[in-house]
N, C-alpha and C positions, 0 to 999 in steps of 0.2 A: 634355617639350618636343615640340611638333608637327613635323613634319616641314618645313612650310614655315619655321619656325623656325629649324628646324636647318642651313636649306640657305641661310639670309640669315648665322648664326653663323659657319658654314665662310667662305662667303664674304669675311664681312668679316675674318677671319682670314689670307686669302690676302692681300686690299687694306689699306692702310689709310683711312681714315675721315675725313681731314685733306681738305680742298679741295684738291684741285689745280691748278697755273696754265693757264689758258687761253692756248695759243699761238697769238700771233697769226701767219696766215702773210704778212703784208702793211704795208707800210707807204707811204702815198703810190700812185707806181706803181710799188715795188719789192719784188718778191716776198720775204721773208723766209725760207728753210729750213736746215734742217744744214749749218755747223755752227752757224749764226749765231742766234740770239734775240733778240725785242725786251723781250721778258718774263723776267725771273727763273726758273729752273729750268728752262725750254727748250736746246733746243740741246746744246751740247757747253761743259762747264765753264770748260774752257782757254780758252772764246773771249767768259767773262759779262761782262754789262758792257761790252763794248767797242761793241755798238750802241745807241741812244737816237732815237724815235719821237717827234719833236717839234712840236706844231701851239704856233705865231704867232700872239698878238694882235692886231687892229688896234683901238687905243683909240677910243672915241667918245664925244664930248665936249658939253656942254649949255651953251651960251651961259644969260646970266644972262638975257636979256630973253626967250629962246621956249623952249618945249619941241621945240624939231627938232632930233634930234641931228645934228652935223655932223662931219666930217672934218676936225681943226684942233690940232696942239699947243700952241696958245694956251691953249686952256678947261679947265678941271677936268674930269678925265676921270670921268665916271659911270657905266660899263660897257666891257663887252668883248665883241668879237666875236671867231669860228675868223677865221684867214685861211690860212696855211699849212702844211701839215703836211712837216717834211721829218723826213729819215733821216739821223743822224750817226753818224761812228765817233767815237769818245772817245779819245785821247790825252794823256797827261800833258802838252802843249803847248798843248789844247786840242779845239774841237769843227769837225769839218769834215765840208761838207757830203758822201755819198754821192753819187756820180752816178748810179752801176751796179755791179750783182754778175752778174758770168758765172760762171754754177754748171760749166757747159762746160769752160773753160778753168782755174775756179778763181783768179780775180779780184776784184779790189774796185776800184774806181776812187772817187779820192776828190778835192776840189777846195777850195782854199783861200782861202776868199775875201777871204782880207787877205795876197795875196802877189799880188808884181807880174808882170805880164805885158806881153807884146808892145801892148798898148794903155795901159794902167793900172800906174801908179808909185805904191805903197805903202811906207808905212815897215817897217823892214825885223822880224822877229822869227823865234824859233825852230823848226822845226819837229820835234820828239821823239817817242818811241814809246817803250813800257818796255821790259824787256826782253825780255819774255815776249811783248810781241807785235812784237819784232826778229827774234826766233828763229824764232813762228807765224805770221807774216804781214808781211814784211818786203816794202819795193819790189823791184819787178820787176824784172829786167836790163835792158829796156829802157825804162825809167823814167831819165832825167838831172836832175841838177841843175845849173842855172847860177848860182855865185856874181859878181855883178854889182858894178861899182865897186868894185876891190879897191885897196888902198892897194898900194906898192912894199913896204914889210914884211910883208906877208899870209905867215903861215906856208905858204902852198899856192904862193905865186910865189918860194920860198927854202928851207928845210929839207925842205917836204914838199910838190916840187912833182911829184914822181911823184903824188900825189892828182890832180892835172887832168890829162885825156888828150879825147881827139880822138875824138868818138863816129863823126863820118862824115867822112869827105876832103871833101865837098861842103858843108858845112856848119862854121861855126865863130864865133869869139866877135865878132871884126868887122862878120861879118850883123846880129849883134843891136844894135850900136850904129847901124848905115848903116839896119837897115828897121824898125824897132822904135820907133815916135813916142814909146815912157816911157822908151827907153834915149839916144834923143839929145840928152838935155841933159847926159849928160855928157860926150858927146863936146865936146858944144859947149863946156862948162865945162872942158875941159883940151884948149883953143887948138885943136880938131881933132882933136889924137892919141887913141884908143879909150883908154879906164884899162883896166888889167889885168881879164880876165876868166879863169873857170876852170869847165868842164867836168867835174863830180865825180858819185859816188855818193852813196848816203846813208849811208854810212860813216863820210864823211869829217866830216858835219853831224852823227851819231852822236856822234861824242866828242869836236869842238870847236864850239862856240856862235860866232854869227854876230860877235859881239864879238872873239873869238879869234880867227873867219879875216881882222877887219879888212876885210870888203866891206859894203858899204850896203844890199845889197839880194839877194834870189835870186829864182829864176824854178824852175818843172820842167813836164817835160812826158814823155810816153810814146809809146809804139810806135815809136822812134825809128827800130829796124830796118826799117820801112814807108817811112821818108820816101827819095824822090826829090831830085835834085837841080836839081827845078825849082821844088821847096816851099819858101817861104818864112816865116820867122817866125812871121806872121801865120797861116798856116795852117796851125802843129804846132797839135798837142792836148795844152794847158796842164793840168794836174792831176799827181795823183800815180796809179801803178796799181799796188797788192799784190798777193803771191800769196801765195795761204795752200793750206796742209796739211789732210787730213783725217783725223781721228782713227779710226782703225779699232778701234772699241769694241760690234759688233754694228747698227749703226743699223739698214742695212738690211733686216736678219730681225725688228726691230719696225716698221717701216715698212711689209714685206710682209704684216703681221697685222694692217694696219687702225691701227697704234699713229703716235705722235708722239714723237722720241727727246729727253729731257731728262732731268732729274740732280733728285741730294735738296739742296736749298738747304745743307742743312747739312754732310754727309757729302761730296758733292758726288759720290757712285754713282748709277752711271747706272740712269734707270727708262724704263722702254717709259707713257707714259702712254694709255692707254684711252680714258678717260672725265673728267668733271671732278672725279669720284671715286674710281674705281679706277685703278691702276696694276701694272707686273709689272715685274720686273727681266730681263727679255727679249725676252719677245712677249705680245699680247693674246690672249687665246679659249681656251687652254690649259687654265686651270683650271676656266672655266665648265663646258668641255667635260670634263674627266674627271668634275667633279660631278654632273653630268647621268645620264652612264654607269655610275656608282655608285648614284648610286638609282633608274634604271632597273633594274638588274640585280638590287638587292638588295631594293629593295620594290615592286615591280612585276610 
């Protein structure tokens, strides 16, 4: 065996030979890194899957009499075009859009676009998380929910009304019905008087379904400990905002060797990846460099 031979043998000995994923660090205009991946085998294991890098069609359509395509859900669609690429996190309830991640703070903000807000009245549905990602990436304290049009039996206005409490003295469920143009019809629809509303965590939406607490609709919003008592409805900041954990499994010390921190699809052990072929199970350049040094030394 020649020697250059011997030094690609070792090599592939240390790596394996398998392709490995391309991390993307990007999605849209939001930067992707540890812990999170959009890719398979990126990232941190605890946290796969739970992102999705999705680019929107917009159909285009050929009338029968011209060939111009036009913009029309009327026509048989004959192709597709990119329109948007967004960024979701994945929940067993469903897919909601990203807004931002502050690596900073250790953040995720995320936005639901079929829940109602201070302008817009949606039917109402659940919002769930598994458990795994209650425990790694649960809303933030100052993240609320407001369960909206609640009936007089609503478990949270009767056995379990310690569930709603009072985020701020200046702020409360009244506001939403008096400045909220999707929440005043129901004032209007019961003579004037607000229907019960209630002030909860996600706790409480954790282990009883919108059906169960008996209210028609919820709303959430964050940074609540920011808001002023001259802020109104209209000007919280509607979403939800999580905070997640960081696995402390070396990333760093592969990140300082030039590497990319992600995991074996299968085993799900963590590998420092290199290249889109080599990889190490802690840092890149290590073994290049001892091989070098060895036959430097020994046939040189």
């Amino acid at each position: 065996m020649s020697l250059i031979s011997l030094i690609f043998f070792l090599l592939h000995s240390f790596y394996p030979s398998q392709s490995l994923p391309i991390c993307r660090d990007s999605c849209a205009n939001i930067q992707i890194d540890y812990p999170f991946a959009i890719d398979d085998g990126c990232g941190a294991p605890l946290y796969r899957n739970m992102l999705n890098c999705s680019t929107t069609f917009t159909p285009l359509a050929t009338p029968a009499n011209t060939t111009t395509p036009v913009l029309t859900p009327t026509f048989t669609t004959t192709t597709t075009t990119p329109s948007t690429t967004v960024l979701f996190f994945q929940t067993p309830s469903g897919s909601y859009k990203v807004e931002s991640i502050d690596y900073a703070s250790k953040t995720l903000t995320i936005y639901d676009p079929s829940m109602s807000t201070c302008t817009i009245l949606q039917p109402h549905h659940d919002f769930l998380m598994s458990d795994l990602q209650s425990a790694l990436i649960p809303p933030s304290p100052d993240t609320i929910f407001a369960l909206i049009n609640c009936s007089i039996d609503s478990p949270v206005l009767n056995h379990y009304k310690s569930l709603c409490f009072n985020f701020s003295t200046d702020h409360s469920c009244d506001e939403l019905y008096a400045s909220c143009t999707s929440f005043k019809i129901f004032q209007m629809l019961s003579n004037d008087t607000p229907p019960a509303c209630c002030f909860t965590s996600y706790s409480t939406l954790k282990f009883m379904s919108m059906n169960i607490l008996d209210c028609t609709h919820y709303t959430s919003f964050y940074d609540v400990d920011k808001l002023k008592e001259e802020d109104k409805p209209l000007d919280w900041s509607y979403g939800i905002k999580l905070s997640y954990s960081l696995p402390d499994i070396g990333c760093d010390r592969c990140r300082r060797s030039g590497g990319t921190c992600g995991f074996d699809v299968e085993t799900e052990g963590m590998l420092c990846i290199c290249s889109p072929t080599f990889n190490s199970t802690r840092q890149c350049g290590n073994v290049n460099k001892h091989l070098l040094r060895f036959f430097t030394f020994t046939h040189f």
